[in-house]
C-alpha positions as a Markdown table, in Angstrom:
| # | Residue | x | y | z |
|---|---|---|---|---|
| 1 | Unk | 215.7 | 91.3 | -25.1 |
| 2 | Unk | 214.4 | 94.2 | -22.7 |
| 3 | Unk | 217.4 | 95.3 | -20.6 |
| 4 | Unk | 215.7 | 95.7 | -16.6 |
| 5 | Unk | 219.4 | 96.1 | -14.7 |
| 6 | Unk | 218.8 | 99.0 | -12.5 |
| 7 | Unk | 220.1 | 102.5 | -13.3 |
| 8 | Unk | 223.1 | 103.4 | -12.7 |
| 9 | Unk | 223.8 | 105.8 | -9.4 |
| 10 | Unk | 227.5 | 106.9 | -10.2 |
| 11 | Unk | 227.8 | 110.5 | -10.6 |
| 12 | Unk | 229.9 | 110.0 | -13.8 |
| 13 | Unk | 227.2 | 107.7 | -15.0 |
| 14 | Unk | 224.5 | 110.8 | -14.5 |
| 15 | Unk | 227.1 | 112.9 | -16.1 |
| 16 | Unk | 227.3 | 110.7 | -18.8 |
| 17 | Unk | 223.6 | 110.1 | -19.3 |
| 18 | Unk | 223.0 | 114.3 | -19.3 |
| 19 | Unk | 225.9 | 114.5 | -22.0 |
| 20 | Unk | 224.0 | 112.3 | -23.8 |
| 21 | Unk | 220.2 | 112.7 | -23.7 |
| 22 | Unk | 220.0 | 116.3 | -23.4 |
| 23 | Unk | 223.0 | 118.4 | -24.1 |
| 24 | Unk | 224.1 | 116.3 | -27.5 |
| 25 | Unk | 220.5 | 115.8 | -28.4 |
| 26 | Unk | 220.4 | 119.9 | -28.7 |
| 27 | Unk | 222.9 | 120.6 | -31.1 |
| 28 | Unk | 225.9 | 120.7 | -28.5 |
| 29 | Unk | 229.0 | 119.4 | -30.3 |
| 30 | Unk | 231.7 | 121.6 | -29.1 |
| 31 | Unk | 234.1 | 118.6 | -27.5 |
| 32 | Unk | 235.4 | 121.1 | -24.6 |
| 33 | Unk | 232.0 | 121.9 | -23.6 |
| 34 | Unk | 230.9 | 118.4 | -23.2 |
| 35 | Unk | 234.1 | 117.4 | -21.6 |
| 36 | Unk | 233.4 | 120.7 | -19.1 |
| 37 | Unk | 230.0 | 119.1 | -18.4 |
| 38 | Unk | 231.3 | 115.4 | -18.2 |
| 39 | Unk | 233.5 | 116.3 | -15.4 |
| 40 | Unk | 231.9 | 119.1 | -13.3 |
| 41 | Unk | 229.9 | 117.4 | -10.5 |
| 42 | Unk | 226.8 | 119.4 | -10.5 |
| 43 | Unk | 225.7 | 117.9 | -7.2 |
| 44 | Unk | 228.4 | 119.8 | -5.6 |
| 45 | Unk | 227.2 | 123.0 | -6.3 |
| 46 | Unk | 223.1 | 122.1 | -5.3 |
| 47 | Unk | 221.8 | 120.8 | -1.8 |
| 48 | Unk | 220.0 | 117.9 | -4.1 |
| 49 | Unk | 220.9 | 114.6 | -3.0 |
| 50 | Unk | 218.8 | 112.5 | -5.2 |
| 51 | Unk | 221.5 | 112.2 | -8.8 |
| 52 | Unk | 218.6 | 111.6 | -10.6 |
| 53 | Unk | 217.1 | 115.1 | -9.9 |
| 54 | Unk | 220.6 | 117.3 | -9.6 |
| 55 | Unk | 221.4 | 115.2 | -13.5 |
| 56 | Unk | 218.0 | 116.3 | -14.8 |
| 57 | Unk | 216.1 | 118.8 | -17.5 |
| 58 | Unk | 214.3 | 119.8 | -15.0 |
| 59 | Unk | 213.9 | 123.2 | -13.4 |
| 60 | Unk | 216.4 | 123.8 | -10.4 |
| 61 | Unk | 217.2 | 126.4 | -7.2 |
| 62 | Unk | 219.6 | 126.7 | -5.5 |
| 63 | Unk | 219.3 | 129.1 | -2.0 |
| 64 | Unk | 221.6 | 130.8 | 0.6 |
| 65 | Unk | 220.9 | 132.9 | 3.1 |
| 66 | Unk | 217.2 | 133.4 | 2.4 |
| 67 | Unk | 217.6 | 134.8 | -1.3 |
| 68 | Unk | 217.7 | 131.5 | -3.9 |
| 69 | Unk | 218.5 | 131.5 | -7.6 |
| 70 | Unk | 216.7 | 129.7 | -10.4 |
| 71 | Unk | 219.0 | 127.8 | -12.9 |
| 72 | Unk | 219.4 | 127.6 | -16.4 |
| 73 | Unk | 218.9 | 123.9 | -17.6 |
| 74 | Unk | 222.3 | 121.9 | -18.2 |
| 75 | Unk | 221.2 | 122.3 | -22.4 |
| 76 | Unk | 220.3 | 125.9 | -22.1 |
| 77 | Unk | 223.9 | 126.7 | -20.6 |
| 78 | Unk | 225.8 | 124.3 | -22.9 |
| 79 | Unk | 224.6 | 126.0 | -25.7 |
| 80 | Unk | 225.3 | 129.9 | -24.2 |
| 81 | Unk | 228.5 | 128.7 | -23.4 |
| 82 | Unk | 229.4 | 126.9 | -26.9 |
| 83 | Unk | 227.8 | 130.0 | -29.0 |
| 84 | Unk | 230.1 | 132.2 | -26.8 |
| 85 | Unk | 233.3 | 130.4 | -28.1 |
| 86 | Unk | 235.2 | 130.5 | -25.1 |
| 87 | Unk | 238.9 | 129.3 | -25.0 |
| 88 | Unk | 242.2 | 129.8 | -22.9 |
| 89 | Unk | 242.9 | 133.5 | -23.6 |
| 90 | Unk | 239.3 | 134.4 | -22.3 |
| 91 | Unk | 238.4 | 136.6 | -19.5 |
| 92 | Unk | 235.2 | 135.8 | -18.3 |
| 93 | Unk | 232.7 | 137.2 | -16.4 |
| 94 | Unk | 229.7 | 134.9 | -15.4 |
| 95 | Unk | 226.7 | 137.1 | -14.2 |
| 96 | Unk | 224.3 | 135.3 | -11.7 |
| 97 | Unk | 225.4 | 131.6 | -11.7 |
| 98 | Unk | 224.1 | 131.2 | -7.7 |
| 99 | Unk | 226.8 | 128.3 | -6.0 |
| 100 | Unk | 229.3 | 128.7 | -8.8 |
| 101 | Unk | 228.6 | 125.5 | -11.6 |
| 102 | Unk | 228.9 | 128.1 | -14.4 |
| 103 | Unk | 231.9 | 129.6 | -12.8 |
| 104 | Unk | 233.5 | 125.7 | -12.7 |
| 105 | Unk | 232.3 | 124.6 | -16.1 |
| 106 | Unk | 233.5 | 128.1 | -17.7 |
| 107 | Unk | 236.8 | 127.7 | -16.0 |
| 108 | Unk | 237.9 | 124.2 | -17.7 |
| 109 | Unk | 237.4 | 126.4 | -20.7 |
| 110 | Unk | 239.0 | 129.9 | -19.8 |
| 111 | Unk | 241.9 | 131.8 | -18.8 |
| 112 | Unk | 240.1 | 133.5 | -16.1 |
| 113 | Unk | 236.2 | 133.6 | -14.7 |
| 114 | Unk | 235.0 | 136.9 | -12.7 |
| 115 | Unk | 231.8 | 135.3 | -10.7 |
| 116 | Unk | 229.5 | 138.1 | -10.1 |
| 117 | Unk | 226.6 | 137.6 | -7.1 |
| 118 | Unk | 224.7 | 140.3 | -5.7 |
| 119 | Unk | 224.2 | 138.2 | -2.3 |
| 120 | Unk | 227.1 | 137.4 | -0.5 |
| 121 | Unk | 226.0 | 134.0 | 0.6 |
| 122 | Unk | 226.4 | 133.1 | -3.2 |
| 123 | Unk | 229.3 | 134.7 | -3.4 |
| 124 | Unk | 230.9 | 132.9 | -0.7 |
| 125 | Unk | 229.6 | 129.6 | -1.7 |
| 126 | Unk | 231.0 | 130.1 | -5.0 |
| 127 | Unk | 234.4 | 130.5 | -3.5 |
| 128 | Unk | 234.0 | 128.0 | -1.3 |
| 129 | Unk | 233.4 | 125.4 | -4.7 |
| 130 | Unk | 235.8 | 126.7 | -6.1 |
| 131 | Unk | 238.8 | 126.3 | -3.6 |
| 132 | Unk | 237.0 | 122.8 | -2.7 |
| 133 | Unk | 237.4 | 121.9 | -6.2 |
| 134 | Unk | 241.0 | 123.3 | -7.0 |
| 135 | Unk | 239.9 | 126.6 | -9.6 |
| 136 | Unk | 242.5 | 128.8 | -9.3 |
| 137 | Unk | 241.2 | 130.7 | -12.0 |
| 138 | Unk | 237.7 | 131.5 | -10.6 |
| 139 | Unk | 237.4 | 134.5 | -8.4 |
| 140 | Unk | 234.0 | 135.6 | -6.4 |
| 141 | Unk | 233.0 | 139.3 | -5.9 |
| 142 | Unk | 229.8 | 140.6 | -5.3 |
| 143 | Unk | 227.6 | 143.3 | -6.4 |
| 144 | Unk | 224.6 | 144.4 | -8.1 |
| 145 | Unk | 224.6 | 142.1 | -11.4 |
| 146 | Unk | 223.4 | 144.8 | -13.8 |
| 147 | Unk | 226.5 | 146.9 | -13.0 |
| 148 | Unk | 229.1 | 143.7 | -13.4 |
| 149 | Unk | 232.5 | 144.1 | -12.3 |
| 150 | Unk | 234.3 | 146.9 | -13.9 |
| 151 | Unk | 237.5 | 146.8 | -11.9 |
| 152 | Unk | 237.8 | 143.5 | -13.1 |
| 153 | Unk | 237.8 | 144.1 | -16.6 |
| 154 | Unk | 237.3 | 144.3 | -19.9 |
| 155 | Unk | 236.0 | 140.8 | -20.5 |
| 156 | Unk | 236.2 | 138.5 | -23.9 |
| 157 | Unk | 233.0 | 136.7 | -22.5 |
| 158 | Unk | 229.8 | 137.7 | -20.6 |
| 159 | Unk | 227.8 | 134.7 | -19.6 |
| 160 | Unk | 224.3 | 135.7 | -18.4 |
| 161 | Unk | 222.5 | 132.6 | -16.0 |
| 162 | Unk | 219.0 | 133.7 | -17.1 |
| 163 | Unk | 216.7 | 136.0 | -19.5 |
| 164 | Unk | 216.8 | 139.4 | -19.3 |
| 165 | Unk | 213.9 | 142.1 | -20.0 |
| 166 | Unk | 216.1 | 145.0 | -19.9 |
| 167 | Unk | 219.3 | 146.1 | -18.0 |
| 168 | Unk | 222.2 | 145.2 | -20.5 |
| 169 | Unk | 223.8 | 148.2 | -20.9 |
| 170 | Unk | 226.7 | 148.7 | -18.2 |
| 171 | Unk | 227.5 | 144.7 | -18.8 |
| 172 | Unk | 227.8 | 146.2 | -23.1 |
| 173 | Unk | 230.2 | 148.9 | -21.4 |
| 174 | Unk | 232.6 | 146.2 | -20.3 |
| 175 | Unk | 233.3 | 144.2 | -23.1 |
| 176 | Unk | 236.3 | 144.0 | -24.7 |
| 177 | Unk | 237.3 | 144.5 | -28.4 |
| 178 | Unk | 235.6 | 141.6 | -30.3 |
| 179 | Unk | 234.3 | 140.3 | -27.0 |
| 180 | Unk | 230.8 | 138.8 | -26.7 |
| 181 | Unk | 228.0 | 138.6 | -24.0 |
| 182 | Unk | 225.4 | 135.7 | -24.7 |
| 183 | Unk | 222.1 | 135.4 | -22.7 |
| 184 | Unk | 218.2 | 135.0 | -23.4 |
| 185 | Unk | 216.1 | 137.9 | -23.7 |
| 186 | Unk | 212.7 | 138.1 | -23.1 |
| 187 | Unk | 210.5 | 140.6 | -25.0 |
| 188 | Unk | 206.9 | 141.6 | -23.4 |
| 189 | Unk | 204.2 | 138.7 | -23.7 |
| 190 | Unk | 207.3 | 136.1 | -24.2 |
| 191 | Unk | 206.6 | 132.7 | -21.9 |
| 192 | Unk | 208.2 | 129.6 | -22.5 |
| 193 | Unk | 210.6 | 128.6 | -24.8 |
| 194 | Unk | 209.6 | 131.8 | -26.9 |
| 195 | Unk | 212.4 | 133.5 | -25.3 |
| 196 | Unk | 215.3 | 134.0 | -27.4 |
| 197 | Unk | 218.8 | 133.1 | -26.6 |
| 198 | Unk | 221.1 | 136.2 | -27.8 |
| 199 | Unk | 224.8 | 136.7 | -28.8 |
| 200 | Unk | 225.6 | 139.8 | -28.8 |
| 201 | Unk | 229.5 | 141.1 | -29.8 |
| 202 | Unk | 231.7 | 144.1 | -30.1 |
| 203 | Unk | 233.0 | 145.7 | -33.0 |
| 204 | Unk | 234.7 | 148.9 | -32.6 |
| 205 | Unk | 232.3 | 150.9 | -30.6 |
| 206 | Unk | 229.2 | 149.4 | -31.8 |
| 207 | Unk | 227.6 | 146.0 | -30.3 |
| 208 | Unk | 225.4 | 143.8 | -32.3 |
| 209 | Unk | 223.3 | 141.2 | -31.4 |
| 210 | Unk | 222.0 | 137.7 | -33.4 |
| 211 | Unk | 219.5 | 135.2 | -32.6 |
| 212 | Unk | 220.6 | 131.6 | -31.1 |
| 213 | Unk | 217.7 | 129.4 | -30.2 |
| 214 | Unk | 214.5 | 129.4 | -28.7 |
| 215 | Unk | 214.7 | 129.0 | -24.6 |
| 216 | Unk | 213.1 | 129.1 | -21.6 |
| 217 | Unk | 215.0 | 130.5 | -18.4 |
| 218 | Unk | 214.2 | 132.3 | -15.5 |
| 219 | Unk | 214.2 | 136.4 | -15.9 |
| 220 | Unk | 217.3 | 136.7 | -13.8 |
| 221 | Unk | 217.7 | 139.4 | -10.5 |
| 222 | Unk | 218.0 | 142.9 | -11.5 |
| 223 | Unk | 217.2 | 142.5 | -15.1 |
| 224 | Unk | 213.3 | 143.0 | -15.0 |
| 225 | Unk | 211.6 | 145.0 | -17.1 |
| 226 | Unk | 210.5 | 148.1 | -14.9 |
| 227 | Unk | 206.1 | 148.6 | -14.7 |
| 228 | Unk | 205.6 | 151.2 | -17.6 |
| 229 | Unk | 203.0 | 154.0 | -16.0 |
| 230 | Unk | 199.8 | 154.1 | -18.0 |
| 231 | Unk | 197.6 | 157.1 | -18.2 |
């Protein structure tokens, strides 16, 4: 028999439903992540009222003061975040996550989240979430996110909220021993889910870098590849 109840409006029902159609559906089985996700309320951090469009795959902004942000999908992140294999004794730094839902998710997982925004309505808002939401462990500070937060470190983890053309190297210069930086990069004529999602880790002085998945995200502020002059 066809089931017609209406859908649920709870939050934790959306929550649920997300968990379940789109972040287990794409290979996410770490049980902390999908516990960070089942509990984080996304609609606090977006001015979305409608559950149905804050708990989607859809693509999202969020704005402050003029400047807004494109977000990574709820899978896209769940996966950067499980591939980056962040636990208690972490030090994270979370590079352009706009009103803070990386910083909140990161920070059921982590010892510590550095928030980095380069526009201090962000910033603010993401302090504002957080002390709304009791995170201690999250602080806000703002800055240009290709130069990340160097007073604050060395960091274990560097979580990147969108492709990248170019730009990585100051972030490379801050992380720890063994630490690891996950994002997607974008190489020229990439569209779409061509992108690649990246890890890249530390070892010794060198960084490497391995392939992830195939993703679509936004290139993210400050990390666009510069117009090459042609003769």
């Amino acid at each position: 028999m066809l089931d017609f109840s209406p859908v649920s409006t709870q939050p934790a029902d959306r929550r649920k439903t997300m968990v379940d159609c789109q972040l287990r559906t794409f290979e996410v089985t770490d049980l902390g992540v999908l516990d960070a996700f089942m509990t984080t309320p996304r609609e606090a951090f977006m001015a979305a009222t409608d559950l149905a469009v804050v708990y989607s795959d859809a693509a999202q902004t969020v704005s402050s003061d003029g400047h807004s942000r494109a977000l990574l999908t709820p899978m896209v992140l769940a996966r950067l975040i499980q591939a980056a294999d962040v636990d208690m004794g972490c030090r994270v730094l979370d590079v352009g996550g706009g009103a803070g839902y990386s910083a909140a998710l990161l920070a059921q997982l982590a010892g510590s989240v550095v928030a980095l925004e380069c526009h201090p309505g962000f910033s603010a808002a993401i302090a504002a979430n957080a002390q709304a939401l009791g995170l201690e462990s999250v602080r806000s500070v703002t800055g240009p996110l290709t130069q990340g937060a160097a007073g604050e470190g060395p960091f274990d983890v560097i979580l990147v909220n969108g492709a990248v053309e170019e730009g990585l190297e100051t972030l490379f210069t801050q992380m720890a021993p063994g630490g690891r930086l996950v994002c997607v990069m974008r190489s020229p004529g990439q569209v779409g889910r061509s992108a690649k999602a990246v890890r890249f880790d530390r070892v010794g002085s060198d960084v490497s870098s391995r392939f992830l998945f195939d993703a679509a995200a936004p290139v993210l502020e400050g990390f666009v590849r510069k117009a090459q002059f042609q003769f």
